[in-house]
C-alpha positions as protocol buffer text, in pm:
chain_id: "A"
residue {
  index: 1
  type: UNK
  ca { x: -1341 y: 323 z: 6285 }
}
residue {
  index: 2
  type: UNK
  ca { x: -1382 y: 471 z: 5932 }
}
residue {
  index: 3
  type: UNK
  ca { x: -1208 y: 860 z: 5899 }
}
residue {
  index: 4
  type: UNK
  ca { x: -1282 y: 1104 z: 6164 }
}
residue {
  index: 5
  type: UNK
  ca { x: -1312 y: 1494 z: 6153 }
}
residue {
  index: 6
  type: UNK
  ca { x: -1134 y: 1692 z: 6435 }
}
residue {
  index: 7
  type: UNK
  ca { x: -1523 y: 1851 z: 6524 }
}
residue {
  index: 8
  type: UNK
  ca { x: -1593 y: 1434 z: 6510 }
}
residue {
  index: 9
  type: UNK
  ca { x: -1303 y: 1350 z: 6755 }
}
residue {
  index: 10
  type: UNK
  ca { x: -1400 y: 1570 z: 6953 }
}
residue {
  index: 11
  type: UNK
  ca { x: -1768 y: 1506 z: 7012 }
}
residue {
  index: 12
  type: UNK
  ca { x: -1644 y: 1158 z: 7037 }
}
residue {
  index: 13
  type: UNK
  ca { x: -1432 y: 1239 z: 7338 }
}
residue {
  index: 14
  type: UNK
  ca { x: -1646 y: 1428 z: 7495 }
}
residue {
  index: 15
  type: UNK
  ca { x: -1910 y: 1126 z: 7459 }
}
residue {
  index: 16
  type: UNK
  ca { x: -1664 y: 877 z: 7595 }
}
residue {
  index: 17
  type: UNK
  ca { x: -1575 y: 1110 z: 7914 }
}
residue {
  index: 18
  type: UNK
  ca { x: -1935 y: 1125 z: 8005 }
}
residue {
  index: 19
  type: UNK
  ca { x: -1999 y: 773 z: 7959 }
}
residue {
  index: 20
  type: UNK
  ca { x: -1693 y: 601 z: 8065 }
}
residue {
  index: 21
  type: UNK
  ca { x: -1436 y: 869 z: 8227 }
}
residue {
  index: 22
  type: UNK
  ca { x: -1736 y: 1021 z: 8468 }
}
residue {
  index: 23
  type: UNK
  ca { x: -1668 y: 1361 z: 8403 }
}
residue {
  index: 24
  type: UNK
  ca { x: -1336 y: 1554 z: 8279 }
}
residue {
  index: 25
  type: UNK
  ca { x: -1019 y: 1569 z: 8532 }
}
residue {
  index: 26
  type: UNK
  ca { x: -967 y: 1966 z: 8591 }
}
residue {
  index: 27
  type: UNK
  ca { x: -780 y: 2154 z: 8333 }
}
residue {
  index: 28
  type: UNK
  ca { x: -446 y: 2161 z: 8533 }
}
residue {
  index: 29
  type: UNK
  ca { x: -464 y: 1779 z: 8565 }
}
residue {
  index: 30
  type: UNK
  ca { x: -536 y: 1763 z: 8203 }
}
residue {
  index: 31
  type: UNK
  ca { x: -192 y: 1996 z: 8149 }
}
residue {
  index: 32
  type: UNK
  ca { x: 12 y: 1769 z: 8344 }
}
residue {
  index: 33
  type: UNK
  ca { x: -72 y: 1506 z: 8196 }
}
residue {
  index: 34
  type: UNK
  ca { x: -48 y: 1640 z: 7850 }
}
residue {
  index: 35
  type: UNK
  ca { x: 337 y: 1701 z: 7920 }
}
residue {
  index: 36
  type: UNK
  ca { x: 354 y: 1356 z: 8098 }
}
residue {
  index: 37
  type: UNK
  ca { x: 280 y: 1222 z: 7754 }
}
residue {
  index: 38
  type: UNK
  ca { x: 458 y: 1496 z: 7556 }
}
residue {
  index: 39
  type: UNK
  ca { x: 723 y: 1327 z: 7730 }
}
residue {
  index: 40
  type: UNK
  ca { x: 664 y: 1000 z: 7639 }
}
residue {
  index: 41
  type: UNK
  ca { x: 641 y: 1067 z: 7294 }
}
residue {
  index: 42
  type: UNK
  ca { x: 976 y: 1259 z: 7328 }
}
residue {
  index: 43
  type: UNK
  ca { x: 1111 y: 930 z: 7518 }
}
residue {
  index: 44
  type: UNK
  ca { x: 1056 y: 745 z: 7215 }
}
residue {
  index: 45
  type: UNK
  ca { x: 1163 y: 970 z: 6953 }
}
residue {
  index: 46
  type: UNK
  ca { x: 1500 y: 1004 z: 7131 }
}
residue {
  index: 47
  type: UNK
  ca { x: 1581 y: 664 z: 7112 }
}
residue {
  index: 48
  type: UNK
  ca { x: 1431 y: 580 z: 6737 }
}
residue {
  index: 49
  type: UNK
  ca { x: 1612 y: 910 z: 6578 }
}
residue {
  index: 50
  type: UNK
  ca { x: 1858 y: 1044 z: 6830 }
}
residue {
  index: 51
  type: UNK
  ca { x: 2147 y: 841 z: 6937 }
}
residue {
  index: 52
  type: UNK
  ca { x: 2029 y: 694 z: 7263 }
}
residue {
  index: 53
  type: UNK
  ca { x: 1910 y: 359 z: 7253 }
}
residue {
  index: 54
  type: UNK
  ca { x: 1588 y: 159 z: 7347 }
}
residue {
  index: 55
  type: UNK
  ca { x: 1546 y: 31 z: 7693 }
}
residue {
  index: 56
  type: UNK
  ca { x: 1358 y: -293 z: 7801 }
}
residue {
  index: 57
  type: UNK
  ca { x: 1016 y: -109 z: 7866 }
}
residue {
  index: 58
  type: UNK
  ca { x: 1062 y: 135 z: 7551 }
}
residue {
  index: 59
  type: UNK
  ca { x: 945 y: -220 z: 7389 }
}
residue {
  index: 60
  type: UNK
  ca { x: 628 y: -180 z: 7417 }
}
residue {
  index: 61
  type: UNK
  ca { x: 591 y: 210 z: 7361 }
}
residue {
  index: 62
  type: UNK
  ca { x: 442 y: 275 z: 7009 }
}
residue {
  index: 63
  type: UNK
  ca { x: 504 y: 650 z: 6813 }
}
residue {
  index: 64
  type: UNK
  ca { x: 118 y: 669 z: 6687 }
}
residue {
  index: 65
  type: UNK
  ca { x: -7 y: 568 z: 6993 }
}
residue {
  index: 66
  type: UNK
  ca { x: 169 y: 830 z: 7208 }
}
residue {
  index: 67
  type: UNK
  ca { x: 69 y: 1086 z: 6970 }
}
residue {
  index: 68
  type: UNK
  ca { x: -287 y: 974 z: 6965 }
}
residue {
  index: 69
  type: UNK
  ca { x: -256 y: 1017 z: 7362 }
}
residue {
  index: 70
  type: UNK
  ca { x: -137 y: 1339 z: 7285 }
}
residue {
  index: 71
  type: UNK
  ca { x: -423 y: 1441 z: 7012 }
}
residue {
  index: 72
  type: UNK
  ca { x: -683 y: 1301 z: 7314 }
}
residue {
  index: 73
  type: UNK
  ca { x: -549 y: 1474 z: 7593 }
}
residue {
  index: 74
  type: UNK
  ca { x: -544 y: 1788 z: 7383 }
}
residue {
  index: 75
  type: UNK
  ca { x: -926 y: 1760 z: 7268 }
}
residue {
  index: 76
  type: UNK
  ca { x: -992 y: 1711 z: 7654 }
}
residue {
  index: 77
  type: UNK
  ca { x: -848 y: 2044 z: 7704 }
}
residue {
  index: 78
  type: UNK
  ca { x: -987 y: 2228 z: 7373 }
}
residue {
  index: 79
  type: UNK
  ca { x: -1362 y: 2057 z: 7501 }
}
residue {
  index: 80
  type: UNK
  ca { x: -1309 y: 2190 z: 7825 }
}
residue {
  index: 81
  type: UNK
  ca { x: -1226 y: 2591 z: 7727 }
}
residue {
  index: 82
  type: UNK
  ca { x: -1457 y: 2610 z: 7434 }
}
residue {
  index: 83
  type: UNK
  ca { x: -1171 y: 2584 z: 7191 }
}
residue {
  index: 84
  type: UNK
  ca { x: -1305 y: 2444 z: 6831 }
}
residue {
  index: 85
  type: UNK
  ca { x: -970 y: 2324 z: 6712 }
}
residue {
  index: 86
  type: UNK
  ca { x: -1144 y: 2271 z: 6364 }
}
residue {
  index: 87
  type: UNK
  ca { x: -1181 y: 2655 z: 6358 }
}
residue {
  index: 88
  type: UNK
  ca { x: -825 y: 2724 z: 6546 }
}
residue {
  index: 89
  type: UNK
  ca { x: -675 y: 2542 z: 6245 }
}
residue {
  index: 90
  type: UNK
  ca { x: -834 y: 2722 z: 5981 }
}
residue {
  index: 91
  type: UNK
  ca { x: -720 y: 3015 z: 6183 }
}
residue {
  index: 92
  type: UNK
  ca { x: -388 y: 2876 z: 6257 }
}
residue {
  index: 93
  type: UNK
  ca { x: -331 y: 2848 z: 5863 }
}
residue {
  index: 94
  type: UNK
  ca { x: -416 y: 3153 z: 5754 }
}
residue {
  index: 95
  type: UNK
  ca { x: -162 y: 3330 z: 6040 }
}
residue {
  index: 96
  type: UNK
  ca { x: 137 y: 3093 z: 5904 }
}
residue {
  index: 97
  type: UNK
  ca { x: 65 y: 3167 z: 5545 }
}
residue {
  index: 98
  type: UNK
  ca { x: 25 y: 3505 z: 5574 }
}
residue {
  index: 99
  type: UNK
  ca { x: 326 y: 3592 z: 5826 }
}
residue {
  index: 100
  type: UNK
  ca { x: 566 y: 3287 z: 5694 }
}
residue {
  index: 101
  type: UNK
  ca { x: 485 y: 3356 z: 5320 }
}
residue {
  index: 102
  type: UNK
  ca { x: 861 y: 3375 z: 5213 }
}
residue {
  index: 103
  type: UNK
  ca { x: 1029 y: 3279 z: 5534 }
}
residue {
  index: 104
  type: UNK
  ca { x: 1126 y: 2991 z: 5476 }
}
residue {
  index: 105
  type: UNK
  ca { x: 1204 y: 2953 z: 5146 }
}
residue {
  index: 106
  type: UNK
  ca { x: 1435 y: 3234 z: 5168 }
}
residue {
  index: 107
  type: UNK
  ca { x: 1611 y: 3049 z: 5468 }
}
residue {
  index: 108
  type: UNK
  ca { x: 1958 y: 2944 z: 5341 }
}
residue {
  index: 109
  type: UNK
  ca { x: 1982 y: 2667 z: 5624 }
}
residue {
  index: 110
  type: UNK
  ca { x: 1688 y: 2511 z: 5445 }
}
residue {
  index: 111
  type: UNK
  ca { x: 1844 y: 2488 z: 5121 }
}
């Protein structure tokens, strides 16, 4: 698949829920299991940075596929409340830039 927008993604999503996943699973379902796989990424991340170490069925775990799980769930649940996450963003952005202009570089534990 060549490069995909976010607005692309998540058209796409919603296209493959109506054609392959029926219809959406409510928004609490979609919730749980956006932690369930928040914690999966976490799972992973733990063992490849922190100091515990991999388990027999970490094996076949993958970082950019847990995060892509992540990214899908989350369009599921921006399609489902009318969120454009292209827009929140763009949005998201501007708040950071404006309220974190000199936060961080005047952070002494960052230098």
């Amino acid at each position: 698949m060549a490069d995909i927008t976010i607005k692309d993604a998540q058209q796409k999503v919603d296209e493959w829920i109506k054609t392959f996943g029926v219809r959406y699973f409510s928004e609490l379902t979609n919730l749980g299991i956006l932690m369930e796989e928040v914690g999966e990424l976490s799972r992973i991340i733990v063992r490849k940075y922190g100091e515990q170490s991999f388990k027999e069925s970490d094996n076949e775990k993958e970082l950019a596929d847990e995060m892509a799980d992540i990214f899908w769930v989350l369009i599921c649940l921006a399609n489902q409340t009318g969120v454009d996450l292209t827009d929140a963003l763009v949005k998201n952005f501007e708040k950071k830039t404006s309220r974190d202009i000199n936060r961080h570089k005047e952070n002494k534990k960052l230098q």
